[in-house]
Structures are given as structure tokens and as C-alpha cells.
N, C-alpha and C positions, 0 to 999 in steps of 0.2 A: 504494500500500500504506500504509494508516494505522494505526498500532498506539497502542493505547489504553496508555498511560506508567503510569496510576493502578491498572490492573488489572494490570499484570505485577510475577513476584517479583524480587529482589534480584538472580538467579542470570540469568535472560529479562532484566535492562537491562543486565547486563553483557557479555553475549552481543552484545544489542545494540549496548554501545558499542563495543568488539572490533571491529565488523563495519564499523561505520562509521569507524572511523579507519583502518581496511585499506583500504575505499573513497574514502576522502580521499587517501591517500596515493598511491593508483594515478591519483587523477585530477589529482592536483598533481603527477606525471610526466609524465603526457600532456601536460599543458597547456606543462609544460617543454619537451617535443618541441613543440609546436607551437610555443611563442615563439620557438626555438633556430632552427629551419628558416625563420618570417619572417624575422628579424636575418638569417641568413644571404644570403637571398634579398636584403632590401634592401644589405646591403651589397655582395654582387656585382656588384648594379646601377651601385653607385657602384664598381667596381675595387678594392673591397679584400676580405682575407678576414677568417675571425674572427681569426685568429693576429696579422695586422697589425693590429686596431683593440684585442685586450685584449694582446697582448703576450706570450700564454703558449708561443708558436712558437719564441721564441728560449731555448736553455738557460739554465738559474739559474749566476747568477754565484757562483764561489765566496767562501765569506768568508773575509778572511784575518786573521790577529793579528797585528798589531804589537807587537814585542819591546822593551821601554826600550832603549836605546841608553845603553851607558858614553861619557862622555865621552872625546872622542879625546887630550883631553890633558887629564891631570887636574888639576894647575896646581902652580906652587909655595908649597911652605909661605911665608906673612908673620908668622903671629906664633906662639910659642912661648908654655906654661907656661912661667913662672919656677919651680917647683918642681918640674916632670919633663918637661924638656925632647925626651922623647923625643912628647909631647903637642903636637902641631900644628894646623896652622889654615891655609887660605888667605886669608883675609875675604871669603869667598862664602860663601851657604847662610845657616844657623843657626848661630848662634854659641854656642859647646859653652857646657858647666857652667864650667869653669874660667875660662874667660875672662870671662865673665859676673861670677863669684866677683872676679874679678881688678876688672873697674870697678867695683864693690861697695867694694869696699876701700880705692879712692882713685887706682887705677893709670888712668896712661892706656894707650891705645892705642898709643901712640910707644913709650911702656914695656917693652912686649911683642913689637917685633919684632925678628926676629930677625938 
């Protein structure tokens, strides 16, 4: 069947292409059963199935979230604001504003503990 491209309307190519991407699509199934049932066949030959060689036979693992974890001991205070001693510090982590403030100003770190 050859249809002349240059004589048909706007409305007759679109039909056309319609019709042929239906027909590609039926035959890019087909072709899928057929590659699906070789694979298969060779691989029986060798003792395995499809399950065993892509893996999809075994269930999805589930994902799980890991939770931050609080330290199990959170430690002792080491150093102290001199101006609000209620302000502490272990010398782990990041070292606050004040204490910061504090070796700014000439203090040492021996200065500040507690």
C-alpha cells in the first residue's frame, strides 16, 4: 500500500500518523514477547530463571530511617561564662559566642574553667 504524502490533506496525515504509531506500538510488544520467551528459553537451558538472573523474584527491601542518636552521656561542663555562670560549655563541639567573646578579650582558657 503506497500513499502519495504530497496529495493528502493535513487531516488524511494525521490519521495517518495515528495509525502508525498504534502499529509500532503493537509491534514493539510483540517483538517484546518474542525477546522475553528467547531469554527465557536460553536461560532454562542454563538452570536459571528470569527471577534468578534480574532479581525481581525476591521482595523489595524495606527502607528504613535512621534516627540521630542523643549522646548516651552528654558530658561535663569544663568551662563557665565568667559573667553568667549559669552558661556552660564542655570543650567539645563549637565553641559558643561567649566564650569566643571571652579569648577576644585576653582571657584564656584556664581562665574559664570551672
Amino acid at each position: 500500500m503506497k500513499h502519495d504524502l504530497k496529495a493528502m490533506t493535513r487531516k488524511e496525515l494525521e490519521k495517518l500518523r495515528t495509525d502508525i504509531d498504534k502499529q509500532l506500538t503493537r509491534v514493539e510488544s510483540r517483538e517484546k514477547k518474542l525477546a522475553l520467551a528467547a531469554a527465557e528459553k536460553a536461560m532454562k537451558k542454563h538452570g536459571f530463571s528470569l527471577a534468578d538472573i534480574t532479581g525481581l523474584g525476591d521482595p523489595p527491601k524495606k527502607a528504613t530511617r535512621k534516627t540521630a542518636k542523643k549522646p548516651a552521656n552528654p558530658g561535663k561542663p569544663k568551662y563557665a561564662n565568667p559573667d553568667d555562670k549559669s552558661q556552660t560549655w564542655t570543650g567539645k563541639g563549637r565553641r559558643p559566642d561567649w566564650f569566643l567573646k571571652a579569648m577576644d578579650s585576653g582571657k584564656t582558657p584556664d581562665d574559664l574553667l570551672i
